[in-house]
N, C-alpha and C positions, 0 to 999 in steps of 0.2 A: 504494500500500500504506500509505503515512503518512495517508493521509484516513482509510481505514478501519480503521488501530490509532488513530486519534485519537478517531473516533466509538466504538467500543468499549471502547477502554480509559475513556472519559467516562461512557457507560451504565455500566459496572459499576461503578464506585466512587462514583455516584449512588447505587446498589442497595445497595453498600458503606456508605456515607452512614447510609440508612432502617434496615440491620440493627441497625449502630452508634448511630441513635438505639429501637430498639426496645430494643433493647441496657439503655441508659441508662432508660428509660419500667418497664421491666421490674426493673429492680436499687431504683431508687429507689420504686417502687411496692412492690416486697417489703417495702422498711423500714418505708417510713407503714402498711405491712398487720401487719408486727412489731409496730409501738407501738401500734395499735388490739384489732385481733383476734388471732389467726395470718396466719401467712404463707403466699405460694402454696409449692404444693407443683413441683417439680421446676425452682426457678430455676435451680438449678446446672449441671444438664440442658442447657437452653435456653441459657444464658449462653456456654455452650463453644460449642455448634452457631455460635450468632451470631457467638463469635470466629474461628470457623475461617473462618465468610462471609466478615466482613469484612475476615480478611487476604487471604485469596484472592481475592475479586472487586479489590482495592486493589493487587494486584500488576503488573497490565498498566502501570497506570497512573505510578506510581511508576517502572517500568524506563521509561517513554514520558519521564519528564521527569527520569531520572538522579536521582530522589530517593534512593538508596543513597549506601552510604560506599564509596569505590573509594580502593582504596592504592595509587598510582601511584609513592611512591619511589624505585624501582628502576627501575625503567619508565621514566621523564622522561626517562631520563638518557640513553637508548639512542635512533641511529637515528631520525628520523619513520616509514622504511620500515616497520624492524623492529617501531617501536611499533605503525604497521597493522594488520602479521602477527598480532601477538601478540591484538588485538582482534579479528580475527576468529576466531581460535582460539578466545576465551574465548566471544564470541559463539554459534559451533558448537559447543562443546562442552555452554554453557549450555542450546543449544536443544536440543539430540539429547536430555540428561539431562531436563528440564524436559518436555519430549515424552514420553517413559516416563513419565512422572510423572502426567501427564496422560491418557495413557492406560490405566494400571493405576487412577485414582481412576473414570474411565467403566469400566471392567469390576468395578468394586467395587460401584459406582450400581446397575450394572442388575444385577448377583447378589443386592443387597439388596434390589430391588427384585421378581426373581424367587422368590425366600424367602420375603420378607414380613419382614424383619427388622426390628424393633421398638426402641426403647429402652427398656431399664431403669428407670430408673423411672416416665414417663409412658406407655411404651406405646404413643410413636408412630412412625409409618414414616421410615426415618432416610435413605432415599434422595435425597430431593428438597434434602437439606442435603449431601451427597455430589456428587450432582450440580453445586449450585453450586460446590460448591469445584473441581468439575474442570472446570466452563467458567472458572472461574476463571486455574486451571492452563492453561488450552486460550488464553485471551487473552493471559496472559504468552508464553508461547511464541510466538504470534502477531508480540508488539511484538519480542523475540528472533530471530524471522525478518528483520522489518524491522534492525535491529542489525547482522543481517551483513551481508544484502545492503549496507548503507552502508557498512560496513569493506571487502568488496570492492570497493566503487567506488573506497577510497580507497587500497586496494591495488593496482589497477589505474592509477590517475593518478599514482600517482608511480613 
């Protein structure tokens, strides 16, 4: 399971990567369009869709290498056992919540994609920006899988 949250959490935040530089091509492209002509129309639009990309597809990847802030103060201080316990609770809890999450963002995808639901101001199909965020959601969950299973094992060895 750790091979394959390691090749996926990588593809995504590769993907994560190319938004985040579209991201940037698009923001600074507006301004040289400012100082010349006009500017594009619906950066603002675009600019969100891409950050919701890029947090979401960056999320598997980031829980794969513990790049969050974890407050363990209280915690240290308790138990190895108990510290376990209490990782895999957060572990399960993390993935059960994070799961829903994931799964109301795909029934969201395909209703808007059953609609035909549009953005505001360019007009275009917002599904395919939806959808990445919940494969996005659908990968984190995935490395959250792996998370407990390892807090089991290490629930079970001591």
């Amino acid at each position: 399971m750790q091979l394959i949250n390691r090749w996926v959490s990588l593809a995504l935040l590769y993907l994560a990567g190319a938004a985040l530089l579209a991201m940037v091509f698009l923001v600074v492209g507006n301004i040289i369009m400012r100082q010349v002509s006009s500017s594009f129309g619906g950066t603002t639009e675009v600019v969100g869709w891409l950050t919701a990309v890029v947090v979401a597809l960056s999320l598997a990847y980031s829980q794969r290498v513990k790049a969050h802030v974890e407050l363990d103060l209280l915690v240290a201080h308790l138990p190895l056992r108990l510290q376990a316990v209490m990782s895999l609770l957060v572990a399960l809890g993390s993935c059960l919540f994070f799961t829903m999450v994931a799964w109301k963002l795909w029934e969201y995808g395909l209703n808007a994609m059953q609609r035909g639901t549009l953005s505001q101001t360019l007009r275009v199909a917002i599904y395919p920006f939806v959808y990445l965020v919940a494969l996005g959601f659908s990968a984190f969950c995935l490395v959250l899988l792996g998370d407990f299973f390892d807090s089991l094992g290490k629930v079970v060895a001591q």
